[in-house]
N, C-alpha and C positions, 0 to 999 in steps of 0.2 A: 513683250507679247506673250511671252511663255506667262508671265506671273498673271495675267488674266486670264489666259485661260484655266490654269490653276483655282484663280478664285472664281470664275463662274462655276466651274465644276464643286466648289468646296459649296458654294451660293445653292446648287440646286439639293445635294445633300442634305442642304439644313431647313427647306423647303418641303422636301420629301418627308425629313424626320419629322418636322413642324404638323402635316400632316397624320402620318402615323399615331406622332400621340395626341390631338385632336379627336382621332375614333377611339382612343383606347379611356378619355378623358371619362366618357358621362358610366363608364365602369368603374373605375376607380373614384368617382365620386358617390357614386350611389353606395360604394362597399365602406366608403369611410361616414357617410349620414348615416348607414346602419350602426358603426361602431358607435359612433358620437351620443347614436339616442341610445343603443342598448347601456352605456356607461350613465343616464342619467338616473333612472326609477331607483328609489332609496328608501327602504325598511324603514326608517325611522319619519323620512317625509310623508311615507304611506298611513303610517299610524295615527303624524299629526291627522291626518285629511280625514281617516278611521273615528278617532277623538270627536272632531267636529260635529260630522253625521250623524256620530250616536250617541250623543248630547239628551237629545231631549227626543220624545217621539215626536214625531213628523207624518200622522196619516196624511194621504192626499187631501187638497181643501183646507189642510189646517197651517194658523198664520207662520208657526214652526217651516212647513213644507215651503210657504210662499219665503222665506227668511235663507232655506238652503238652495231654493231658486238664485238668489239674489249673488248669496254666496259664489255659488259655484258658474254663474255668468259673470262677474268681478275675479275672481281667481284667471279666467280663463284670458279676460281681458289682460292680464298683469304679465302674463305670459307671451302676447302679442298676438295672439286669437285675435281675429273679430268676434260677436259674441251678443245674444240679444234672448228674451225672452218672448216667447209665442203664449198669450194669455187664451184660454178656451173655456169654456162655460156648459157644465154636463151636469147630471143626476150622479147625485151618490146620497145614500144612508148611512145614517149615523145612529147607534143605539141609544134608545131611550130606558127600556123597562125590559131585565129578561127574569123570566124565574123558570125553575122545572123541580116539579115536587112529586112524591107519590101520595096518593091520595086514598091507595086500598090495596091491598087487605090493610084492614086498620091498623094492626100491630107492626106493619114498615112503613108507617108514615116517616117520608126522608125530604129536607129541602136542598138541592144541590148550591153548594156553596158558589160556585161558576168564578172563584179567586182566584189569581196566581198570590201565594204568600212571600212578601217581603224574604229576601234570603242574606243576609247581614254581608255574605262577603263581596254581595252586588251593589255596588251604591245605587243604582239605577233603578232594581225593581222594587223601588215603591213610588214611585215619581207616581203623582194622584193627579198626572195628566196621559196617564195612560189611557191607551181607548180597552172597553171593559170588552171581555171576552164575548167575541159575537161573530156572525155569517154575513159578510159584505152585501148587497143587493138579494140579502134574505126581507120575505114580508113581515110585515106587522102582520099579526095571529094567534088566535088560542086555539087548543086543541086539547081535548081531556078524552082519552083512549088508551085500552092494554096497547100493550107493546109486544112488538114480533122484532126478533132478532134477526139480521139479514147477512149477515159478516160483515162482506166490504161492499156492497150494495151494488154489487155488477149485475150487468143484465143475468148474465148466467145465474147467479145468487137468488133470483128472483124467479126466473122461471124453472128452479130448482123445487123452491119452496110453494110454489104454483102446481107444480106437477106431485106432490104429493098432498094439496090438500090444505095447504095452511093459508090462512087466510091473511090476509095483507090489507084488502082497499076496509079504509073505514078506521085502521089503528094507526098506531105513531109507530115510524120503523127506526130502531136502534140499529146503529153500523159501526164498523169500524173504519179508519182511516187510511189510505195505503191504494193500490194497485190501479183507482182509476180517479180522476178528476173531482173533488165534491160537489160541483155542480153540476155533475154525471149521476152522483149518489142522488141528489136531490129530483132533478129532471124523470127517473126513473121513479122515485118513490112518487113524483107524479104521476107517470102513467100508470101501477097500477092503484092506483088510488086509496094512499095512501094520507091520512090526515096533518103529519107532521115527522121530521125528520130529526134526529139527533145523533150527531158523529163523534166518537171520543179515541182518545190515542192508545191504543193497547200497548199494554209494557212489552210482549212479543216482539212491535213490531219496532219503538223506539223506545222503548223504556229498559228496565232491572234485566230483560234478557238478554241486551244487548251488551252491557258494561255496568260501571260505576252513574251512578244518575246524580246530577247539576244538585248540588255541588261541586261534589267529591267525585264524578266525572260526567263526560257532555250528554249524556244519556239525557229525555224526560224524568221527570219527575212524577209522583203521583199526582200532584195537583197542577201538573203544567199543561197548557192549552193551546189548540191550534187553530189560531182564525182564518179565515180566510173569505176569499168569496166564492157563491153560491151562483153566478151567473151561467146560462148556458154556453159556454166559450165554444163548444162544438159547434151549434147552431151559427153563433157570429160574434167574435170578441169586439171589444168596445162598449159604447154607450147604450145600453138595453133599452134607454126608452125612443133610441132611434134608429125606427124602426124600418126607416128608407132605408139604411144604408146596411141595414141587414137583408134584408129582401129585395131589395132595388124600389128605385122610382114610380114605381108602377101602383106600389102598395100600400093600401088604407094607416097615412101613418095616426090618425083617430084612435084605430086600433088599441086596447090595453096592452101594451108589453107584457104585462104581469102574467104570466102562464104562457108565455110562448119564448120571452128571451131573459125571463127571471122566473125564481119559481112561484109559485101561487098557493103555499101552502107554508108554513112555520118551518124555519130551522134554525139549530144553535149547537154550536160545540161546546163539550164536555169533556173535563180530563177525567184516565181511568178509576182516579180516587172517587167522583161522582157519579160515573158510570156504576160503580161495583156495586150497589144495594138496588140497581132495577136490572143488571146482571143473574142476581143471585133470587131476585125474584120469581124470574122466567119459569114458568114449567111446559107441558109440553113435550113435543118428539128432543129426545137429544139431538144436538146439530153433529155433522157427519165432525168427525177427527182433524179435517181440514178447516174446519171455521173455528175452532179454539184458540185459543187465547192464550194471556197467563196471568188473566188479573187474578189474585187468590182469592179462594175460597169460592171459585165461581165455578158450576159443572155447561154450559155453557148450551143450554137449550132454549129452543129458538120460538116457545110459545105457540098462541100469544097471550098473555099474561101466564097467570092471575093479577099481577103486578099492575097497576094503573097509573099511566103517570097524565099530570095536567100539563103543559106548555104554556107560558104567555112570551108575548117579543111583540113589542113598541119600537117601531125605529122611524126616524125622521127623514122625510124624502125631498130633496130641495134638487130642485131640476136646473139650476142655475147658478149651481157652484163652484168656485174658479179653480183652475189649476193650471199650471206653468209649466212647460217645455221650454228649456234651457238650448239653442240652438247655437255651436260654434263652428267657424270656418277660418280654414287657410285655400285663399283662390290658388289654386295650380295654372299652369302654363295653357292649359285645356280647361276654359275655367267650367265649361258644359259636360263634361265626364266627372262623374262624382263618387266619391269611396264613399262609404257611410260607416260611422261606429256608434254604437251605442251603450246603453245600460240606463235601470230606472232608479229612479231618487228617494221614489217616496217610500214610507216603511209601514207594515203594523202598528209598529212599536218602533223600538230602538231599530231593529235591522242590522244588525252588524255585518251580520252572512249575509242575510238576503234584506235590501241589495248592495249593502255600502261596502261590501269588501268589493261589489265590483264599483261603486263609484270612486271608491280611492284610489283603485287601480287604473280607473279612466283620469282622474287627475293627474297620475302621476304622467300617464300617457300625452298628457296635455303641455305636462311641463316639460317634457323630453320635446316634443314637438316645438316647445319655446326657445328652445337652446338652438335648437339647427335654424330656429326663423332668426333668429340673433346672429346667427353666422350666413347670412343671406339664402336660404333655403328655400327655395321654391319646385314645389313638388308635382311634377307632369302633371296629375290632374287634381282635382280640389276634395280638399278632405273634409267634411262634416262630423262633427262632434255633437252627442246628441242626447241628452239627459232627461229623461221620459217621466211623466208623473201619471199616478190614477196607475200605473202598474198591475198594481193589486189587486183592485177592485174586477180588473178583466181587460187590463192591455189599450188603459183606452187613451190616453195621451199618445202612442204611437201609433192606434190603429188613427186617431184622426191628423192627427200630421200624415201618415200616407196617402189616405182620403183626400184631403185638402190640396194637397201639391202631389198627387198620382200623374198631372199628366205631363210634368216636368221629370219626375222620376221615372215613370217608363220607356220614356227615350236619352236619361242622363245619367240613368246609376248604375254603376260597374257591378256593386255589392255591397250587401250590409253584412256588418260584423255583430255579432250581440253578447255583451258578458252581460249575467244578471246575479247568481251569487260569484262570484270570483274568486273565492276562496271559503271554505268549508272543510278541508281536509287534503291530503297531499297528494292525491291521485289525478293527473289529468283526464281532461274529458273532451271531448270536439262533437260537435253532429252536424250534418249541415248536407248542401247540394253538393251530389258526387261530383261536378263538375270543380269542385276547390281541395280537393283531396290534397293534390300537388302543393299547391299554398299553405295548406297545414304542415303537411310532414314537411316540406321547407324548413316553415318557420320551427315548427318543434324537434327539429337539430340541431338548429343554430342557438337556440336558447337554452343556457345549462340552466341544470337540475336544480331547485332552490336548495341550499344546503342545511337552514333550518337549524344553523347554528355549529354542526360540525359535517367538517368532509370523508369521516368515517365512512366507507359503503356508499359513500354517494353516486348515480349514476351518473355521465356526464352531461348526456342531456334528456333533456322533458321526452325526446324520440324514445328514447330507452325505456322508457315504463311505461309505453303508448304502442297499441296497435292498431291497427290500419283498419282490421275489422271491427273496430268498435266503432269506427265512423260510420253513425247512421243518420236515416232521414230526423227530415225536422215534424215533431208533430205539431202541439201548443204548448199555451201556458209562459209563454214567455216574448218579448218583442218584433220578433221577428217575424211574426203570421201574418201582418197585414203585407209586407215585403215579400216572401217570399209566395204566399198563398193566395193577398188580391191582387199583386199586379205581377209576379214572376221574376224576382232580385231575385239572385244568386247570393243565400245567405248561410253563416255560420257561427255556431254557437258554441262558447268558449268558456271552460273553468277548472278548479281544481275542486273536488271534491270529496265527502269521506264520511262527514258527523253531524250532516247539518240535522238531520231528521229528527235528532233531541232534542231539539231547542226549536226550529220552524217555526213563526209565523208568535214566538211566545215572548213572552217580556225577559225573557232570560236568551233571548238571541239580542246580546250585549257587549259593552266592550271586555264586560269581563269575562265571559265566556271564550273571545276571540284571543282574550292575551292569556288564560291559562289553557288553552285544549285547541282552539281553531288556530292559529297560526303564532304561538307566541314570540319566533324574531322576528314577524313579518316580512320572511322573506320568498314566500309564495306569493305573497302582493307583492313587491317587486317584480316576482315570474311571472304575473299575470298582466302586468302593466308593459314588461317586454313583449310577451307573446304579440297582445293585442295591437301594439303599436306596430310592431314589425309585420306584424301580419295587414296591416293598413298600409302601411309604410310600400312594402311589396304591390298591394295593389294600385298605389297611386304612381308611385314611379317605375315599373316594370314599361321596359322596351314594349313588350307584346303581353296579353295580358294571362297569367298564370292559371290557365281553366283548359281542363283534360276532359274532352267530351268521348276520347274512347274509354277511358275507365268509368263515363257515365254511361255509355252502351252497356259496357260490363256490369255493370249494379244493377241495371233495367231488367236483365236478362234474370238477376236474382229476385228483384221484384218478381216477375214474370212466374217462377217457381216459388214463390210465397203463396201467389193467387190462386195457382193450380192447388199446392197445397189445401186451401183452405178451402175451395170449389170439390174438391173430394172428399172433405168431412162435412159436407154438408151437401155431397150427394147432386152436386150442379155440373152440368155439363157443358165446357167452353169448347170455341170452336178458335184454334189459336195459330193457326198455319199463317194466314195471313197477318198477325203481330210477329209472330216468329220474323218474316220476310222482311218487316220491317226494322226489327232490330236488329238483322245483319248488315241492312243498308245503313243504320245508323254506326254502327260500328266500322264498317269499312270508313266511313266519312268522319269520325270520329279519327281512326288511323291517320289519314291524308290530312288532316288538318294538321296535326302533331308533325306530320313531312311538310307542311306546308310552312309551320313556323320556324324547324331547323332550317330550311333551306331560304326563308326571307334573312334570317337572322344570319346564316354562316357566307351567305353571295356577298353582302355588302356590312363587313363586319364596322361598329362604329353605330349601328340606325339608332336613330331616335325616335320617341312614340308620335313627335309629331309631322314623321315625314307620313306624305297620304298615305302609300302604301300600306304602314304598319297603320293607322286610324281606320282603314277599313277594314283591315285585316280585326281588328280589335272589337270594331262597330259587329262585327257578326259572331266573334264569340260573346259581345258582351248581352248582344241584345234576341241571341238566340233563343234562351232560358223566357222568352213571354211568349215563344210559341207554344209552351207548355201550359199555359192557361186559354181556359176553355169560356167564352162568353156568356154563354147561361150560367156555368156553376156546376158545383156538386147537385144530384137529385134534392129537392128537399131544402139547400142549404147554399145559397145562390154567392153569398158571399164569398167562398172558400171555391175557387175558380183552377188551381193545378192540378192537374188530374195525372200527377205522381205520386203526392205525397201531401196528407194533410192530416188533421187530426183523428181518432175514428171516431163515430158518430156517439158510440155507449164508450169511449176513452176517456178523450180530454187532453191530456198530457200526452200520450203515447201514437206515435202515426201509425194511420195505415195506408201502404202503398198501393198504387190504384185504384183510391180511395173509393170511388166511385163503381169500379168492376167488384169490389168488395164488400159494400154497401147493398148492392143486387143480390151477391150471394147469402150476405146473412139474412135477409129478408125471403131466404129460397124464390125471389125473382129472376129466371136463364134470362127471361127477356130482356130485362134492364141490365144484367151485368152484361152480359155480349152486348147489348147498344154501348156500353160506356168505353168494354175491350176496344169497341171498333172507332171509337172516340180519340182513345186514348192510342190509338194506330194512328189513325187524320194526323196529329198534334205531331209524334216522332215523326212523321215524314213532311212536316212544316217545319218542324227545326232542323231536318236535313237539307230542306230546299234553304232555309234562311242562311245556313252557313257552307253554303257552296260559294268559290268564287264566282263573281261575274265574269261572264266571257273577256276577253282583252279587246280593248277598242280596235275598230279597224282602221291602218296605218295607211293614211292620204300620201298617195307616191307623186311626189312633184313633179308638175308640167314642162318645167324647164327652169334652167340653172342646177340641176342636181348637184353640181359641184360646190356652191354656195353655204351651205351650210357647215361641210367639214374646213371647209375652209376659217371658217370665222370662229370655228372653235379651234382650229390649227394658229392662230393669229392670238385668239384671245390667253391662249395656253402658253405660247412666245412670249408675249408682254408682260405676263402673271412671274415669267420665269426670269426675262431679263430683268424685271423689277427688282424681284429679290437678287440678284446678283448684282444689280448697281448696288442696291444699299447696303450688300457684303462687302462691297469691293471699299467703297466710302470708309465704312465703319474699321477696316483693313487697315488704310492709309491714312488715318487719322490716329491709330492705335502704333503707326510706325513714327510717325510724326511727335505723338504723346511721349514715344518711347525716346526717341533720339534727341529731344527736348534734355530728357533726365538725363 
């Protein structure tokens, strides 16, 4: 009698233990999937993948592109991804015929060469399937006019030159490259009516001033060139000739595109080698100190002429030309909550930097993800892997996959991740929705520092040479703007940075650029292939989901004194007591949510994401971030709907926060920017209301047998207990029996 009850008591201890490590289980496994993937991304795997990409050019549309399609949805397969390609059918131009020549004073008759020259220790750039230096969704056009120097063709630059007299509409505006979007440059040298546009790279700003120039170091060179596209990406990234899904439904898609979401007038880049003889032409006011340069021998006046230059640009418009989005998935346990990661495929040229150092780094990300699916790995919610084409041209393989499945994504996506160059130099970089701040600096301490071949000075992690205030909003220019800006994903954008600016967009962003000056032990691709996974990795298997909307209260509030700021230099008076009001309410609710997740998580240690609790709890951080989108839109620009943070209108690349209240003030509109403040007030106290708990249901107090139900759990907890103690006691006297045999 004593020996049982001995062993029931030993029975219920190991019942008890059994349980205990049960809750400690989905901990200890999720810390050992991290190790597992961070151990797989490999410098040398990274570089094969590097290798491949930048083979041969691969503009979007070309058979090349459809070939790394192919590629890189078969690799993914190998891996044990699902994995399939999304074929779509868009406008894009292709050059036919460009020239730019000076035509007077007779004695500088010049034809610009518009060459990158072959450079011996690149095997690469002479490949005579290179696409010839030109402006994406630039028109066919001539134009034969002096020329006015404008710097970098900001709006300021212009009404600079406006307010002293110089005249503009009717000539070709020479610019340089740098501070805002080039089809920011362009779009404005449309409005003031200007005949033709040409942009070149000043050694200033990437060339001889910066360093050693490519060769002999990453710098431009005098004859290296920056293509790019010319699209209105402010107005609405994607497919310019369609024109519904820039303006909405509503709108004459008949319409020409051509002057509303491409420009309507010539444009073509030029490097500063053929820049410098309609430079040194210029006469005119001297340009102020700040617009110089350092091409030589040029004093740097802004005309216009005497110099005359002609323009011509022939390009091919094919409105039904294919391109491939590479689409990969691992179903998670919640197969309707979805991570999203991305990066785009297609290149200028070779692309080494931009974008293949981040598609190698998504490969390798792929293959880490193959190993843990090998070791039976199935990840809380389902991760999408997402290989974007047309990139280039103006974001338009991602803005139509958003479009097209928007209304699966608005109620399924956690957040998108977006690497697009991945490596360019050794400095990290983040920007994205305040709400994942926590998720970054996470992941960039847990990921050491790439060592780049020796451990000399190295810091120990990516945290260490990263601050916190450099995490800013997202503007454009890169995948993430139809996510974040038309439907409201909580997105962020990932890389290392440093050198890219010599080489951009030019036949010299190569493998050979990347193996002597951009990364040559590949071991920032690595870093960047951990980052990104683990920072997916956190979002798809986190208990609750890792989004801190009091430190987005806090950033709002900085917003908040951005606006004022700039509603004072331009002389606009807001009325902000009631934003105020609301962004305390959001911050208090911002707090209580952060009380809300320690105390779900520390009451019943063990939870899993897919008990209800935590899926509700999850369901209102995740899907709070689309009360920040506004149903009309920006004024103007209906597409671009969060009225936090989006591109600026005369930007491009660069946000601006309260886009909308900021857009009224530079236009010295008080009306419209207070409509939009108070807009933008509606919106924070809609994602305070969305991420409030619901009340707790009301608890039905039984009519009779109250005593019933503890009973049955008193019964069913006896049998759960006795059970395991018979089969202790069995397994007891069978181990006596075993023993007294020997």
């Amino acid at each position: 009698m004593a020996y049982g009850l001995s062993s029931a008591r030993r029975a219920l201890v190991v019942v008890c233990l059994l349980a205990v490590a049960c809750l400690c289980l989905v901990s200890v496994v999720a810390d050992s999937n991290e190790e597992i993937f961070l151990s797989v991304p490999d410098p040398q795997q990274a570089r094969n993948h590097l290798e491949y990409y930048t083979a041969l050019p691969h503009i979007a549309g070309s058979m090349r592109d459809f070939e790394t399609a192919n590629w890189t949805m078969n690799q993914w397969l190998s891996y044990g991804l699902e994995a399939w390609i999304e074929e779509e059918f868009i406008m894009l131009t292709y050059p036919l015929y460009r020239r730019v020549e000076i035509t007077s004073p007779g004695d500088q008759v010049f034809v610009a060469s518009m060459q990158e020259p072959w450079v011996e220790q690149d095997p690469t750039s002479n490949n005579t399937d290179s696409v010839p230096t030109f402006n994406g969704y630039g028109p066919s056009g001539n134009a034969t006019a002096e020329v006015v120097y404008v710097n970098y063709c900001r709006e300021e630059d212009f009404l600079l030159l406006v307010s002293e007299g110089v005249k503009i509409e009717g000539n070709i505006v020479l610019c340089r490259y740098g501070h805002v979007f080039r089809g920011i440059k362009s779009m404005l040298a449309q409005k003031y009516n200007a005949v033709g546009v040409l942009i070149y790279s000043d050694p200033i700003d990437d060339g001889f001033r910066r360093g050693e120039v490519y060769p002999e170091g990453p710098w431009r060179p005098i004859q290296g060139v920056q293509r790019g596209s010319v699209a209105f990406l402010s107005i609405c990234p994607g497919d310019p000739s369609d024109l519904e899904a820039c303006f909405g439904p509503d709108f004459d898609n008949s319409t020409s595109y051509i002057g509303r979401t491409m420009p309507s007038i010539p444009v073509l880049p030029l490097s500063w080698g053929d820049a410098q003889p309609i430079l040194m032409g210029l006469g005119g006011k001297a340009a102020n100190p700040g617009w110089h340069g350092a091409v030589p021998n040029v004093t740097y006046n802004v005309g216009p002429g005497p110099v005359t230059v002609r323009m011509q640009v022939e390009v091919s418009y094919n409105e039904t030309t294919p391109i491939w989005n590479v689409v990969g998935r691992i179903k998670g346990q919640q197969e309707d909550r979805l991570v999203l990661i991305g990066n785009h495929r297609d290149a200028w040229v070779f692309g080494a930097t931009d974008p293949s150092s981040g598609s190698s780094a998504l490969m390798e990300t792929a293959r880490g993800f193959g190993e843990l699916i090998k070791k039976g790995w199935k990840p809380q919610r389902t991760l999408m892997l997402l290989s974007w084409d047309a990139e280039e041209y103006g974001l338009v393989g991602s803005t139509i996959y958003g479009r097209k499945h928007q209304n699966d994504l608005a109620t399924q996506a956690v957040a998108y991740i977006n690497v697009d160059v991945g490596v360019s130099g050794p400095w990290f970089d983040a920007s994205g929705t305040p709400s994942l701040i926590d998720l970054v600096v996470g992941v960039a301490s847990d990921v050491p520092y790439p060592n780049n071949g020796t451990n000399d000075g190295v810091p120990s992690s990516i945290m260490d040479t990263w601050n916190t205030t450099w995490f800013s909003a997202l503007g454009s220019g890169s995948d993430f703007t139809v996510f974040i800006d038309h439907i409201g994903i909580p997105c962020v954008d990932l890389g290392f940075t440093g050198l890219i600016g010599g080489i951009y967009h030019s036949i010299y962003d190569s493998m050979h650029w990347m193996d002597m000056f951009g990364d040559p032990h590949y071991t920032f691709h690595k870093g960047m292939a951990q980052v990104m996974g683990l920072a997916a990795m956190r979002l798809a298997d986190a208990v609750v989901l890792p989004f801190n909307y009091a430190a987005y209260a806090t950033q709002l509030t900085a917003y908040l004194d951005r606006v004022i700021l700039v509603a004072n230099e331009h002389n606009v008076t807001l009325e902000t007591s009631s934003f105020q009001d609301a962004l305390s309410s959001f911050l208090a609710m911002g707090q209580q949510i952060e009380k809300e997740k320690d105390t779900l998580l520390a009451a019943t240690p063990g939870k899993l994401a897919s008990d209800s609790d935590v899926m509700a709890l999850n369901d209102r951080l995740m899907l709070a971030e689309r009360k920040f989108i506004s149903a009309e839109g920006l004024p103007g620009r209906p597409f671009y709907k969060h009225v936090l943070q989006a591109p600026g209108l005369y930007k491009g690349y660069e946000p601006d926060v309260l886009p909308g209240v900021i857009q009224g003030i530079e236009v010295y509109n008080a009306t419209l920017a207070q409509e939009q403040l108070e807009q933008v007030g509606l919106c924070v106290r809609a994602v305070i209301y969305a991420l409030q708990a619901p009340p707790p249901r009301p608890v039905n107090k039984p009519t009779s047998r109250p005593w019933l139900i503890p009973v049955i759990v008193v019964i069913g907890t006896l049998i759960a207990v006795a059970a395991g103690a018979a089969a202790f006691i069995r397994w007891r006297r069978n181990a006596r029996v075993r023993y007294a045999r020997v």
